[in-house]
C-alpha positions in Angstrom: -47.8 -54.7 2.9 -44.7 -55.8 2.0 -45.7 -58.9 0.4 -47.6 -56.4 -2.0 -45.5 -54.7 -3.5 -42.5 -55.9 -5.6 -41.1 -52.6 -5.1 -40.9 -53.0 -1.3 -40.1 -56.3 -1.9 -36.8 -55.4 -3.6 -36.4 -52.5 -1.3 -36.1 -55.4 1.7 -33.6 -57.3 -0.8 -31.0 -54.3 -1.1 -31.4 -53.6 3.0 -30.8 -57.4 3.7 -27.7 -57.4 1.2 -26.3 -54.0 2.7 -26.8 -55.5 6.3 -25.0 -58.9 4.9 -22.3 -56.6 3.3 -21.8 -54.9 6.5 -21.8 -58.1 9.0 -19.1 -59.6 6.5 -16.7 -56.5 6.3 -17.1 -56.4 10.0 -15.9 -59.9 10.3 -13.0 -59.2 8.3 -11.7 -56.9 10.1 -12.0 -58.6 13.3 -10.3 -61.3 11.7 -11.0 -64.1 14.2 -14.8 -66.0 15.0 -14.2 -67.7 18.4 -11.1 -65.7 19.7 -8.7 -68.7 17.6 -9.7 -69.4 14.3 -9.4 -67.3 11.6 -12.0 -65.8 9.4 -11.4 -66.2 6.1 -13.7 -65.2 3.0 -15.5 -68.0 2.8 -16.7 -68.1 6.0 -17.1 -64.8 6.7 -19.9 -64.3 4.1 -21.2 -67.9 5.4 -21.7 -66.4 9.1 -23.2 -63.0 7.4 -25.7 -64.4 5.4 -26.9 -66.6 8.7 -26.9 -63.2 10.8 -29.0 -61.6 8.7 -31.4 -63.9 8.5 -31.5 -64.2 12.2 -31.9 -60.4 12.4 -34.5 -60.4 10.0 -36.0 -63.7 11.9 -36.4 -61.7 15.6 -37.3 -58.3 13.7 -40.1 -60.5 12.5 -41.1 -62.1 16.0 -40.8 -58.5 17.0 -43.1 -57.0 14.8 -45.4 -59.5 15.5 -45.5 -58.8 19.5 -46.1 -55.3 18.4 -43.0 -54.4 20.7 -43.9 -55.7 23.3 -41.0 -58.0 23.4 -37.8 -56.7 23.9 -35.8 -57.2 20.6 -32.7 -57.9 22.1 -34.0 -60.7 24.4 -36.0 -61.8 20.6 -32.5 -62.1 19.0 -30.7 -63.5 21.3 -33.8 -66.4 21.5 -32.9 -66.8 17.6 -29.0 -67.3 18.3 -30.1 -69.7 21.0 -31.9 -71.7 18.8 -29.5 -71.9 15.5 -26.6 -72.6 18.4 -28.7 -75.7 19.5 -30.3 -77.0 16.3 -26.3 -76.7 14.6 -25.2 -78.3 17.7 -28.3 -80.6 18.0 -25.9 -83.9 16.4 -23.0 -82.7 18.3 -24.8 -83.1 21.8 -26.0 -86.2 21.2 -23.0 -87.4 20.5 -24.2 -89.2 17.1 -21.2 -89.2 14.2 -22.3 -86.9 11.2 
């Protein structure tokens, strides 16, 4: 349905943003990423945008189980696998 209608369409681009917004003040404030480093601006809207897409990635999965899947054990499936495929070189101990 969405797919449809450029007006829904747009609707999902001004949620995603506002989530994006919102992960990236939140970050911020916290002010640290791993409990040591520090989160600047720069990576702070870096680690946003790649939340929200993971969000909207396990909202997806969870539409399409029609709820039958927990959404919290979806999402944390989709951090699982970014944290291996962005580790996936590190692991195998290949130089970048």
């Amino acid at each position: 349905m969405i797919a449809s209608s450029p007006e829904l369409q747009e609707r999902e681009r001004t949620q995603s943003a506002a989530v994006t917004g919102a992960i990236h003040d939140a970050l911020l404030r916290r002010g640290v990423d791993d409990g040591s480093a520090r989160v600047d601006e720069e990576s702070a809207g870096l680690v946003a945008q790649i939340a929200t897409i993971a969000l909207q990635n396990a909202f997806d999965r969870w539409i399409d189980a029609h709820g039958r899947k927990d959404f919290a054990s979806l999402l944390h499936t989709v951090a699982a696998s970014l944290r291996d495929t962005l580790t996936a070189d590190l692991d195998s101990g290949r130089p970048e």
